[in-house]
C-alpha positions as a Python dict, from the first residue, in 0.01 Angstrom:
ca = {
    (1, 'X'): (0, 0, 0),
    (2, 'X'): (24, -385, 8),
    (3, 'X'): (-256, -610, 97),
    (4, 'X'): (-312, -624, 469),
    (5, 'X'): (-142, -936, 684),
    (6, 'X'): (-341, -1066, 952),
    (7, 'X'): (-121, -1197, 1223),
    (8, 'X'): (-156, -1268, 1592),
    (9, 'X'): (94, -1020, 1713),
    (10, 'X'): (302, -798, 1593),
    (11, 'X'): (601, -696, 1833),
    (12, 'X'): (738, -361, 1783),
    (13, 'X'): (1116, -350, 1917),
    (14, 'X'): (1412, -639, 1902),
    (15, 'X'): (1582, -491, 2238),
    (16, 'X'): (1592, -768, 2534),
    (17, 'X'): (1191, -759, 2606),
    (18, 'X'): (1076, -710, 2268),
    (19, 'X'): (1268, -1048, 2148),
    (20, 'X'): (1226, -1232, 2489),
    (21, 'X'): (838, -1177, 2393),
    (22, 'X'): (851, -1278, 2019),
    (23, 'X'): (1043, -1598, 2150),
    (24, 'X'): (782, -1728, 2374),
    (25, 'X'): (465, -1594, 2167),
    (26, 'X'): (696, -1837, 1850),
    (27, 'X'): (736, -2113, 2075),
    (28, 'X'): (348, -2146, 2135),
    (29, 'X'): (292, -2189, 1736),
    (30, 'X'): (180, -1848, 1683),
    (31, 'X'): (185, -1587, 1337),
    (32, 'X'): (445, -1292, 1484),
    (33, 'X'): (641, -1051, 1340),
    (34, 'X'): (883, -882, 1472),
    (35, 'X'): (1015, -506, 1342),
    (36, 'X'): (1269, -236, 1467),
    (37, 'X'): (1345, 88, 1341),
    (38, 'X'): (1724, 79, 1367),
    (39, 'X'): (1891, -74, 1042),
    (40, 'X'): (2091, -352, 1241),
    (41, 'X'): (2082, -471, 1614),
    (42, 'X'): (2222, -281, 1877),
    (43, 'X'): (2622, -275, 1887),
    (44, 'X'): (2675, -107, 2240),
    (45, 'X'): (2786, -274, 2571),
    (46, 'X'): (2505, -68, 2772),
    (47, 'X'): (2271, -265, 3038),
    (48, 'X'): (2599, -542, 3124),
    (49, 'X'): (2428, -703, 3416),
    (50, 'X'): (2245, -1012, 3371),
    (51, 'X'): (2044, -1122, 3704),
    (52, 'X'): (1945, -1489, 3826),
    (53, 'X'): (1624, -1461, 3777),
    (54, 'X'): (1676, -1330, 3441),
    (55, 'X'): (1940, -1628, 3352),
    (56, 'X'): (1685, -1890, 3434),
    (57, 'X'): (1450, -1716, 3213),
    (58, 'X'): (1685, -1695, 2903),
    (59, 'X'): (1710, -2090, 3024),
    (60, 'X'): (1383, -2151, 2962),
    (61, 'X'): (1405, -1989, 2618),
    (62, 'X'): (1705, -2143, 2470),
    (63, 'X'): (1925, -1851, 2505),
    (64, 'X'): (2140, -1941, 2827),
    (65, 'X'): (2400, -2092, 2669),
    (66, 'X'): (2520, -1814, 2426),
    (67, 'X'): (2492, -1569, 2724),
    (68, 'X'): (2691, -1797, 2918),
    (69, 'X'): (2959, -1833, 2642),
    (70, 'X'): (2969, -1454, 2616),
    (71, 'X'): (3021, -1384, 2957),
    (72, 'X'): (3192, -1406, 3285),
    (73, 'X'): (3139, -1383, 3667),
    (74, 'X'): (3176, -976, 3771),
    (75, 'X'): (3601, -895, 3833),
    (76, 'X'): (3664, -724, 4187),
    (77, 'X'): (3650, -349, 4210),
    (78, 'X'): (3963, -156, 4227),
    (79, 'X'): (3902, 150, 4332),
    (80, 'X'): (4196, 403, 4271),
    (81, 'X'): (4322, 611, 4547),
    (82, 'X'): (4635, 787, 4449),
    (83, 'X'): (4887, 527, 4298),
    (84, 'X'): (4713, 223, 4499),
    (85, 'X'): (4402, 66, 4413),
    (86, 'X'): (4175, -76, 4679),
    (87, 'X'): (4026, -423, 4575),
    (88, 'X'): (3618, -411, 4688),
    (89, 'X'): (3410, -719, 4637),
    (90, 'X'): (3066, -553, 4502),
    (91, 'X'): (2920, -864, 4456),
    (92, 'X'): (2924, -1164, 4731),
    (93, 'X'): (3026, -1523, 4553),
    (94, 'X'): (2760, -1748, 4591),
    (95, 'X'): (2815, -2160, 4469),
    (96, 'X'): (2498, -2315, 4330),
    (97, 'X'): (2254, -2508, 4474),
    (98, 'X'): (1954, -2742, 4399),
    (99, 'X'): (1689, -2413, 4432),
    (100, 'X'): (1915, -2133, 4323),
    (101, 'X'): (2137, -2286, 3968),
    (102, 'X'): (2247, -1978, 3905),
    (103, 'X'): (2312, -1732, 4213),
    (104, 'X'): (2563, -1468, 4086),
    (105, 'X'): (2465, -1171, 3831),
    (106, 'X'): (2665, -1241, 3521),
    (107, 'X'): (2873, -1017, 3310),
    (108, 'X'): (2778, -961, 2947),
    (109, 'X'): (2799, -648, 2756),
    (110, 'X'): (2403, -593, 2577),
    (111, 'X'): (2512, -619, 2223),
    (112, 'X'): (2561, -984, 2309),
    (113, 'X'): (2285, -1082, 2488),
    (114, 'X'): (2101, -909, 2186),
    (115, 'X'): (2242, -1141, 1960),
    (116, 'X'): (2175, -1469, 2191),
    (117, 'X'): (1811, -1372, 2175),
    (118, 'X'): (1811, -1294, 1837),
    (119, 'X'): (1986, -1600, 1709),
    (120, 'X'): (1704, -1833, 1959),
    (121, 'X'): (1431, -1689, 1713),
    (122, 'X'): (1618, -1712, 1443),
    (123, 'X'): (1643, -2102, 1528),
    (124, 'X'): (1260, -2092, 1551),
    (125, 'X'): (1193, -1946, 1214),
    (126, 'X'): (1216, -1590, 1298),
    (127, 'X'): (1378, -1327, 1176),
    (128, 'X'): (1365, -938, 1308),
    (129, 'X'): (1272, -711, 1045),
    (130, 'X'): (1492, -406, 1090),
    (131, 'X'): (1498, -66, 937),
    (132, 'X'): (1091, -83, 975),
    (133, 'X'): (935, 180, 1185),
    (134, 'X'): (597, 203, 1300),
    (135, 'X'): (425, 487, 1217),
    (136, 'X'): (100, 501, 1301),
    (137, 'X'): (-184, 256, 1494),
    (138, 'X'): (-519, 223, 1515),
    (139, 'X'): (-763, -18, 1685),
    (140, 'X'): (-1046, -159, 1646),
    (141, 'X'): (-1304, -421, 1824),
    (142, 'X'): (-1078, -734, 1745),
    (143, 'X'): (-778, -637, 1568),
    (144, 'X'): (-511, -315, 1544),
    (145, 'X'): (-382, -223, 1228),
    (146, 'X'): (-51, -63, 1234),
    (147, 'X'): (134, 132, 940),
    (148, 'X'): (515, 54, 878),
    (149, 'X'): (754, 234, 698),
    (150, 'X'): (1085, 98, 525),
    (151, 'X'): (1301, 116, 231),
    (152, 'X'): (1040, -88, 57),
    (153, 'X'): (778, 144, 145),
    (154, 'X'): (456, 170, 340),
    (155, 'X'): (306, -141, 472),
    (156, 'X'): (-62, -161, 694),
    (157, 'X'): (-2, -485, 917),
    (158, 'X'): (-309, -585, 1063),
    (159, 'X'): (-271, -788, 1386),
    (160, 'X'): (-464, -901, 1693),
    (161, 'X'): (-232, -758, 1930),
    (162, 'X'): (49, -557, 1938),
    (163, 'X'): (400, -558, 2184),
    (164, 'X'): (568, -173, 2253),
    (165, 'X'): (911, -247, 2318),
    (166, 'X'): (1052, 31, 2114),
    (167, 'X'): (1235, 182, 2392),
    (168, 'X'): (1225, 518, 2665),
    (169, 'X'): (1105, 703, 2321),
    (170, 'X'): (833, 457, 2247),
    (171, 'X'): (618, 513, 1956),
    (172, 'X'): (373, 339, 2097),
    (173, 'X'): (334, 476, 2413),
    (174, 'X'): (291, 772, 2209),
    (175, 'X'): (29, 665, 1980),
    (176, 'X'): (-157, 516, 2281),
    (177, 'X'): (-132, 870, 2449),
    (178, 'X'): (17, 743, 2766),
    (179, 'X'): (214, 971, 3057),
    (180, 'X'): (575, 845, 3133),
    (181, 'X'): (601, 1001, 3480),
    (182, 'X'): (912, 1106, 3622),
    (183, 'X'): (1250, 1310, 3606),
    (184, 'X'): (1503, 1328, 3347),
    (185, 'X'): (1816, 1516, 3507),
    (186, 'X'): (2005, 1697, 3241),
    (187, 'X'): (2278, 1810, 3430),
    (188, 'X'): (2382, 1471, 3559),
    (189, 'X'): (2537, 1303, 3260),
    (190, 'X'): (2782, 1017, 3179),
    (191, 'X'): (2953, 934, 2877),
    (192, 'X'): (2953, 581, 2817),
    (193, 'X'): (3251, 432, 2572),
    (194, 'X'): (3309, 114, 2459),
    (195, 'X'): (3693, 111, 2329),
    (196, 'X'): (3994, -130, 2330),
    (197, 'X'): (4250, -29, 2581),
    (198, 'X'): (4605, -67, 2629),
    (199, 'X'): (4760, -36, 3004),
    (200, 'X'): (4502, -142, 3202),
    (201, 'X'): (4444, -482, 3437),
    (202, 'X'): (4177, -647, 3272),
    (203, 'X'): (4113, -833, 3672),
    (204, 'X'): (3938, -527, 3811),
    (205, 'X'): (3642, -356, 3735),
    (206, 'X'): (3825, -13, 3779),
    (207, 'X'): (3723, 292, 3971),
    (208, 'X'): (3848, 608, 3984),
    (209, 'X'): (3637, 849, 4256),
    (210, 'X'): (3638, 1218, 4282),
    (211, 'X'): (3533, 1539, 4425),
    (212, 'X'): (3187, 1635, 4359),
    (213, 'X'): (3081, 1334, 4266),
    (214, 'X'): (3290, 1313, 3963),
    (215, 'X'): (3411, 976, 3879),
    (216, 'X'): (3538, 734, 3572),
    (217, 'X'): (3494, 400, 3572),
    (218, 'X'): (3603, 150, 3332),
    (219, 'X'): (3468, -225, 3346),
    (220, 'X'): (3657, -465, 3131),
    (221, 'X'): (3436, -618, 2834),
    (222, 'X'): (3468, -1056, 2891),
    (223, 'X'): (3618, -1215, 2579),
    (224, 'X'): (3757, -878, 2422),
    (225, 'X'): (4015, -612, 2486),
    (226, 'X'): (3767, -386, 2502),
    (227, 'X'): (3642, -207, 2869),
    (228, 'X'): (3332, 33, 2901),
    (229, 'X'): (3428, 330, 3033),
    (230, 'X'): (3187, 522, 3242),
    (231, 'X'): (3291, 926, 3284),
    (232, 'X'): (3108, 1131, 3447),
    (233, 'X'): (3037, 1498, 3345),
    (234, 'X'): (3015, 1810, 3511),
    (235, 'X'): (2687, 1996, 3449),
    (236, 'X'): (2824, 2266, 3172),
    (237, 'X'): (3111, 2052, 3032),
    (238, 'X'): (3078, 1945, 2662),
    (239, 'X'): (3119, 1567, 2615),
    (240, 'X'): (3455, 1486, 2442),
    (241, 'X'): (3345, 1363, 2094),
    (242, 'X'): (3712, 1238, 1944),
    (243, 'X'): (3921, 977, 2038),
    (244, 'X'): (4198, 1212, 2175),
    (245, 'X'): (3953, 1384, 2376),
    (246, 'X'): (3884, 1117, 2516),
    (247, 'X'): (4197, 982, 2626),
    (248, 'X'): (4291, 1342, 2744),
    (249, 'X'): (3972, 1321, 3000),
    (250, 'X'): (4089, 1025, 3116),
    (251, 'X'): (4468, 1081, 3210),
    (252, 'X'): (4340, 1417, 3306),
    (253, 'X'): (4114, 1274, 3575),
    (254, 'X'): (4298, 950, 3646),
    (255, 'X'): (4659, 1078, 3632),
    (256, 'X'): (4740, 747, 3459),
    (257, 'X'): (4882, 839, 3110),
    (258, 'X'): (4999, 444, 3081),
    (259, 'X'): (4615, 383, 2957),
    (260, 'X'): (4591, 399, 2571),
    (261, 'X'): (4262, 364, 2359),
    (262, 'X'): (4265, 196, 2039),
    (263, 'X'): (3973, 135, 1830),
    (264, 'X'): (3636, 315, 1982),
    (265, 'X'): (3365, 44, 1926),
    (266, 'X'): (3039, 284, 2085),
    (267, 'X'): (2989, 597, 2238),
    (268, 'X'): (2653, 699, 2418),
    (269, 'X'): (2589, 1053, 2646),
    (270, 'X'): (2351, 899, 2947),
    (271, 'X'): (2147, 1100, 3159),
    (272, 'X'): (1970, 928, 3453),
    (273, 'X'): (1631, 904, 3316),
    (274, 'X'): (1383, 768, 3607),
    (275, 'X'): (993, 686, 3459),
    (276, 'X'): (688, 490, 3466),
    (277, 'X'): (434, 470, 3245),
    (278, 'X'): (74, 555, 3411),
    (279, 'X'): (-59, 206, 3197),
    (280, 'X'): (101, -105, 3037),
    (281, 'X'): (-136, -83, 2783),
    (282, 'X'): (-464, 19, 2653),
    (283, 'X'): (-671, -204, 2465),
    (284, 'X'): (-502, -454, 2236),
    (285, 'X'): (-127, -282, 2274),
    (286, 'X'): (85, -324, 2539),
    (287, 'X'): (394, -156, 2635),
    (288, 'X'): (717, -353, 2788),
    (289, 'X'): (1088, -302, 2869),
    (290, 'X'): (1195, 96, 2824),
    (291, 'X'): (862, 156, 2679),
    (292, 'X'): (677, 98, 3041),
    (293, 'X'): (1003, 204, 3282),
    (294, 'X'): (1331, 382, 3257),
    (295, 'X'): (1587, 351, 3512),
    (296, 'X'): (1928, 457, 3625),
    (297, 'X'): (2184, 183, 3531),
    (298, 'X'): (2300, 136, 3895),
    (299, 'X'): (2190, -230, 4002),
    (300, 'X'): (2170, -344, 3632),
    (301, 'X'): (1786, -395, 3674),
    (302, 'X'): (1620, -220, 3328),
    (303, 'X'): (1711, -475, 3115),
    (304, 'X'): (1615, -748, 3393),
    (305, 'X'): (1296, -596, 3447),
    (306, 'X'): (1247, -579, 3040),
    (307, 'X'): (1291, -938, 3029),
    (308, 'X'): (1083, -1028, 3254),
    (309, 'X'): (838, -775, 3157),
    (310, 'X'): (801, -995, 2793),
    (311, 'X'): (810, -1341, 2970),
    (312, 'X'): (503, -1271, 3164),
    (313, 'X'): (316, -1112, 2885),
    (314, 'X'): (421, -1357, 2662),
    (315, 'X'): (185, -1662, 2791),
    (316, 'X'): (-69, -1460, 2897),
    (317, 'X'): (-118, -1335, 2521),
    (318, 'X'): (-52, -1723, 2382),
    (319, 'X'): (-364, -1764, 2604),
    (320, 'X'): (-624, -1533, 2528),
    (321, 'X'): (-570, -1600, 2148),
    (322, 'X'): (-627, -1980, 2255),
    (323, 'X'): (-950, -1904, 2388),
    (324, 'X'): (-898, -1767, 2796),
    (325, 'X'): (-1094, -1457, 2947),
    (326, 'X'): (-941, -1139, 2789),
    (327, 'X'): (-933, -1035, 3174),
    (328, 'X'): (-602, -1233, 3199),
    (329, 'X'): (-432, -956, 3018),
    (330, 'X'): (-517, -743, 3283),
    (331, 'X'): (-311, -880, 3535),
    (332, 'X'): (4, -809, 3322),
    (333, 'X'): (-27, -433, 3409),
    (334, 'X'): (-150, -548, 3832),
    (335, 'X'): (190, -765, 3818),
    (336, 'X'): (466, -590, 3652),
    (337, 'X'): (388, -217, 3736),
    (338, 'X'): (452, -255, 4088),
    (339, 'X'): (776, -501, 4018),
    (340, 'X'): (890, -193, 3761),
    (341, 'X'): (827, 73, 4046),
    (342, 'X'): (954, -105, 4336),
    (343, 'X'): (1318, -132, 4075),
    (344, 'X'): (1319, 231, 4029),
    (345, 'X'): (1343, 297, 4374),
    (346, 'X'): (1613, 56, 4409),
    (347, 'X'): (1805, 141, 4127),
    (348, 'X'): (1750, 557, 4209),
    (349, 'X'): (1897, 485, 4515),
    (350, 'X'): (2168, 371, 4446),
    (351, 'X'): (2249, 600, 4154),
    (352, 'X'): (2223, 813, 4423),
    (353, 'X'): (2461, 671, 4644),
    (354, 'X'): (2719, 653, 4443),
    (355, 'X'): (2707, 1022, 4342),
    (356, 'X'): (2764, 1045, 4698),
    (357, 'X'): (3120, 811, 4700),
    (358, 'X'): (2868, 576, 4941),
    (359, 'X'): (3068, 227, 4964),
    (360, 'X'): (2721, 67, 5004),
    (361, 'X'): (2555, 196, 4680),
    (362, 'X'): (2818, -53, 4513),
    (363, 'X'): (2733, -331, 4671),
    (364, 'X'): (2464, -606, 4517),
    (365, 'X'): (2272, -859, 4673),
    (366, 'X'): (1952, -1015, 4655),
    (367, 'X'): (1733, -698, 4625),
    (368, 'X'): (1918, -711, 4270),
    (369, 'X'): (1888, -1039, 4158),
    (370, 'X'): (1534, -1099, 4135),
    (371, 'X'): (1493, -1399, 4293),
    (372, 'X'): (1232, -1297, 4556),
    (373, 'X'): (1037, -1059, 4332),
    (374, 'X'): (664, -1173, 4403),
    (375, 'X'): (350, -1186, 4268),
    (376, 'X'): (174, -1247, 4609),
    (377, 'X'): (-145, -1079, 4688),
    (378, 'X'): (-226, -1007, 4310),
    (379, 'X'): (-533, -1079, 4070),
    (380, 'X'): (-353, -1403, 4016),
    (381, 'X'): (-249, -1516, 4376),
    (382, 'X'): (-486, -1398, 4594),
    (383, 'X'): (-367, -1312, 4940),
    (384, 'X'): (-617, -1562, 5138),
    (385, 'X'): (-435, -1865, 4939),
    (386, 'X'): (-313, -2178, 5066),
    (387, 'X'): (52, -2167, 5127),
    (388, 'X'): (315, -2404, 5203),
    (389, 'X'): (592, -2325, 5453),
    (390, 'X'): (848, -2147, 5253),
    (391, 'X'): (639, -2004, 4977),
    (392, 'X'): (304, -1870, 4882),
    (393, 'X'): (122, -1875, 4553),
    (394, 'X'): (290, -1641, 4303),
    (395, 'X'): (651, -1678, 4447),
    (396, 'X'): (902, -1798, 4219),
    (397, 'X'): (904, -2219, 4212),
    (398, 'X'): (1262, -2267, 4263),
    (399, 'X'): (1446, -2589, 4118),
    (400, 'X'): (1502, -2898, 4271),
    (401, 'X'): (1680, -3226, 4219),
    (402, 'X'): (1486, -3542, 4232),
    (403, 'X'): (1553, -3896, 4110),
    (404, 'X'): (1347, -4045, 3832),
    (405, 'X'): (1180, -4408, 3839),
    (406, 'X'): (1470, -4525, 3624),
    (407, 'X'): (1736, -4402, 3905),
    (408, 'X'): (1787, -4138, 3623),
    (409, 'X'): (1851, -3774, 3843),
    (410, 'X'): (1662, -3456, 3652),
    (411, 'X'): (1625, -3097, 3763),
    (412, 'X'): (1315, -2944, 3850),
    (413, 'X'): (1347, -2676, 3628),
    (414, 'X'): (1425, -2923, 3331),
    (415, 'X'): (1077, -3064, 3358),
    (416, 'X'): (923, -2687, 3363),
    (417, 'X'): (1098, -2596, 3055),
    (418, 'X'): (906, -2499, 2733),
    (419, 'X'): (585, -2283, 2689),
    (420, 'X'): (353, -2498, 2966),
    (421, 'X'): (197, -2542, 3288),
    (422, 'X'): (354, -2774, 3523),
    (423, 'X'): (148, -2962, 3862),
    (424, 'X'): (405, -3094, 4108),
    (425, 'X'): (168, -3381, 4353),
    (426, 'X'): (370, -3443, 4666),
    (427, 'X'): (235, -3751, 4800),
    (428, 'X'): (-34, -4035, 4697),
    (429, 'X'): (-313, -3855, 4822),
    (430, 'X'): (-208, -3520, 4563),
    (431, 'X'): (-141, -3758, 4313),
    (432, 'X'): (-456, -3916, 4299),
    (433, 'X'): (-604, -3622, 4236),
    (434, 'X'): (-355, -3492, 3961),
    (435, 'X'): (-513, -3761, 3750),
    (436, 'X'): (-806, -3669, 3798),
    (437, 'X'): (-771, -3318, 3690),
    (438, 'X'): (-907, -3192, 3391),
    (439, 'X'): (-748, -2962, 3093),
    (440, 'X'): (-838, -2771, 2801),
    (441, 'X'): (-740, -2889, 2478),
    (442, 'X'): (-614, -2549, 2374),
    (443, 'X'): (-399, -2301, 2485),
    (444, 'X'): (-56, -2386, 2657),
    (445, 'X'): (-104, -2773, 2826),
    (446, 'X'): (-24, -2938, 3148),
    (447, 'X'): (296, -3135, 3245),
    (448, 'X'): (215, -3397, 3558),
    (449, 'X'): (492, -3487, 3808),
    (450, 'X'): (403, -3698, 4057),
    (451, 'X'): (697, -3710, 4357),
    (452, 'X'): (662, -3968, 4624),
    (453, 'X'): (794, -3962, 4962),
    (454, 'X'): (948, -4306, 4945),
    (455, 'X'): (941, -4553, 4682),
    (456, 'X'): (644, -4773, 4775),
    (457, 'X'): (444, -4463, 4650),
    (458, 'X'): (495, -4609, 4297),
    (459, 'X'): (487, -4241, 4193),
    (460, 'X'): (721, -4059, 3859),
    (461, 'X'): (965, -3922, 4060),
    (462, 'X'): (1122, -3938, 4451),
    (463, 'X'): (1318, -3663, 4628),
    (464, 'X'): (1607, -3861, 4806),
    (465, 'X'): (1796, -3568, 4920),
    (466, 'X'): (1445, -3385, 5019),
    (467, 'X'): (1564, -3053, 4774),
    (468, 'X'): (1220, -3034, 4638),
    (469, 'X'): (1088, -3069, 5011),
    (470, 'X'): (1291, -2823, 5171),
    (471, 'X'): (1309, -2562, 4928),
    (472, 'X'): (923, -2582, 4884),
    (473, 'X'): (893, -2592, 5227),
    (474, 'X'): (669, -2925, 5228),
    (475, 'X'): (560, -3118, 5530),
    (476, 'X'): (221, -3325, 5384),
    (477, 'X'): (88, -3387, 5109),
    (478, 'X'): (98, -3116, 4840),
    (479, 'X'): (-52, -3038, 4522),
    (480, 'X'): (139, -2706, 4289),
    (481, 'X'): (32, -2529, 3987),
    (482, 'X'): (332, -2378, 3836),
    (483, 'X'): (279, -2126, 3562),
    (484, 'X'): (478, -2064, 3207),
    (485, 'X'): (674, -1809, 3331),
    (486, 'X'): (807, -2012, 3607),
    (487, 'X'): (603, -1879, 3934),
    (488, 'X'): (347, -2040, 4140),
    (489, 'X'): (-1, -2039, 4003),
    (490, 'X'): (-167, -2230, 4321),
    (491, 'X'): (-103, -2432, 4633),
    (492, 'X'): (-306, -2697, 4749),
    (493, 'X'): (-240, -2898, 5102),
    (494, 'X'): (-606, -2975, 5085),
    (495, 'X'): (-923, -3020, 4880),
    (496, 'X'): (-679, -3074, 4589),
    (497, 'X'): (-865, -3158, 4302),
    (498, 'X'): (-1160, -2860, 4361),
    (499, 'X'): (-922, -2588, 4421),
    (500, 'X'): (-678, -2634, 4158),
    (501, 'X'): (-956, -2682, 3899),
    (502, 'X'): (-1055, -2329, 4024),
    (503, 'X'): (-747, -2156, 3956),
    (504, 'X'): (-647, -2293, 3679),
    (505, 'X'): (-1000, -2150, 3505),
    (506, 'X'): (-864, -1805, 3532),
    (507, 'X'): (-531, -1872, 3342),
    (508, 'X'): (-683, -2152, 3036),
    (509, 'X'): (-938, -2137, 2811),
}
């Protein structure tokens, strides 16, 4: 074996989490490697739904604008009855506005949102090690030393803390002996096919329904001439494996024989997995993404929820290796496990709906997009908080639009960006006592944003068209402690200075 590397954290999976972890853990100046089993990233369309939240996540990280170029706003359904196809809207059109920049789930097949993460931490210094697979871990007291097999040969990695995002079979959550409760139907399975397609409107997410809950759907790929093609299977029938099989299941069930496949890019057999894992972790090794929750794809929330798994963990991790109480790990589990449970009802749901033909189980609205997922009444916004009068501490802090000292305009969500804590003082009075609050050295530091109410406040910033007001619900004097990952650490309409300092102890060094 080589000699041992001691690194802060070693993250084992370059899906969506995995990589959305390994980007923020980088960006705070920490020693992280990042390994994956498969020989080369992942080349299927899979989990195509990227929600709002998510989007001003990948923001945050560096990654929005590669998703954006590989992607588009969701086509109309057209769901085929006969020779006419009914256009259905499944998702409402929403324009942007100062709180919400991004308010409609964007289209992006996974292979490409892979590679816009991937290339972010490649721009950091980062590159993902593939063909490595863990293959065994132990802990100890301060560190976990994990073995790693690849074509060079057997390496022990030793590492203060380790990231599971190795998928629904994860390693890891097998090495930590963890239950993954839940169902895994094997009669109710879908064969998924990326291919480039000849004879078909690329303006319609198509739909084709049938009896028994049979159906084939085929979404059209942005920037390609490729569409994913969703069939589903009766319980005893044996999934086509050749191209002509293919196509033959298709006119036979659509009744179309103008549709042509070309090249077949992917092919995947699906069955509606639906689990949780009983932890997120157990002592220095944590489990996100697949590795903690498997869903149906109906809603496009498992890759969302993977995300947003790895953002929260990420500064949470960057903190306790700066110095914080270890006990701040523990509210990754108290936050996320009840987001990841509360999505598998959602998406289960509507798997289930549409088995059913149910026009509503293809609709999408803000259950999906993440927007109002909350942290409220958790170990890190207690429930007997101050509160303002739209949100409450650990609600997302939505953007704004306010008007520097120069008469220079900046979002809200421009000043939050990179791996820190942000205080918003609304008013003199909050402002004052902004100053006056202290921070530690180490760990991730404080931005200050003073707003004023009108200009003779002399403060950084002033909110003209009262965006910031409204959409935090304002009406005095204010003082917020927004955390890394974009949600509301504290509110303070009083006793600014004391308060805050008290929060803030739980999350720093």
């Amino acid at each position: 074996m080589n000699n041992p590397e001691v690194i802060d954290v070693l993250v084992v999976g370059a899906g969506p989490s995995g990589t959305t972890a390994a980007i923020d853990l980088v960006r705070r100046g920490l020693d992280v490697r990042i390994i994956d089993r498969s020989p080369h990233a992942f080349d299927g369309s899979r989990a195509k739904g990227v929600q709002p939240r998510s989007l001003e996540v990948l923001e945050d990280l560096g990654a929005l604008p590669d998703v954006l170029a590989g992607g588009s706003a969701y086509p109309k359904l057209g769901i085929h009855a006969g020779p006419l196809a009914v256009p259905w809207r499944m998702f409402t059109h929403r324009e942007a506005t100062p709180d919400v920049p991004y308010p409609n789930t964007w289209l992006i097949p996974q292979f490409r949102t892979d590679r816009a993460l991937h290339a972010r931490l490649s721009a950091l210094g980062h590159e993902i090690e593939f063909g490595t697979e863990l293959t065994d871990l132990t802990q100890h007291e301060d560190a976990v030393v994990a073995t790693v097999g690849s074509a060079d040969g057997t390496e022990e990695i030793v590492t203060r803390y380790v990231v599971g995002a190795d998928g629904g079979s994860s390693a890891v959550r097998k090495r930590l002996g963890i239950g993954f409760v839940g169902t895994t139907d094997e009669s109710d399975r879908m064969l998924i096919v990326d291919a480039s397609v000849a004879g078909l409107a690329r303006n319609r997410w198509h739909m084709w329904p049938g009896r028994g809950g049979k159906f084939i759907g085929a979404c059209p790929l942005p920037h390609s001439d490729m569409f994913q093609w969703m069939i589903r299977l009766t319980p005893d029938e044996q999934p086509p494996a050749e191209k002509d099989g293919i196509v033959q299941r298709i006119h036979q069930h659509t009744r179309n024989r103008g549709i042509q496949l070309h090249d077949i890019h992917w092919t995947s057999v699906f069955r509606p997995n639906i689990r949780l894992a009983e932890r997120y972790g157990r002592g220095r090794v944590f489990l996100a993404g697949d590795a903690a929750h498997v869903h149906t794809p109906a809603g496009a929330q498992g890759l969302n929820t993977g995300v947003q798994d790895g953002y929260n963990l990420g500064w949470k991790l960057g903190q306790v290796l700066a110095g914080a109480d270890a006990a701040l790990l523990d509210t990754y589990e108290a936050e996320r496990q009840p987001i990841a449970a509360g999505v598998l009802g959602l998406s289960t749901d509507k798997w289930g709906g549409i088995a059913k033909l149910d026009p509503s189980s293809m609709k999408r609205g803000k259950d999906e997009q993440q927007l109002a997922l909350t942290y409220y009444g958790g170990p890190l916004a207690p429930a007997d908080g101050m509160r303002t009068g739209t949100l409450r501490a650990g609600d997302r802090a939505p953007d704004a639009e306010l008007l520097g000292a120069d008469g220079t305009g900046t979002r809200l969500f421009d000043a939050f960006r990179g791996p820190f804590f942000t205080a918003i003082a609304y008013g003199p009075d909050a402002a004052r006592d902004l100053e006056l609050l202290s921070w530690p050295t180490a760990g991730a530091q404080l931005k200050r944003l003073t707003v004023g109410t009108s200009a003779t406040d002399g403060l950084g910033f002033l909110d003209p068209e009262n965006t910031l007001k409204d959409a935090y619900g304002l009406t005095g004097d204010t003082l917020l402690l927004i955390r890394p990952d974009g949600y509301i650490g504290h509110i303070a309409t009083r006793d600014f200075l004391t308060t805050t300092q008290s929060a803030a102890r739980a999350m720093t060094p």
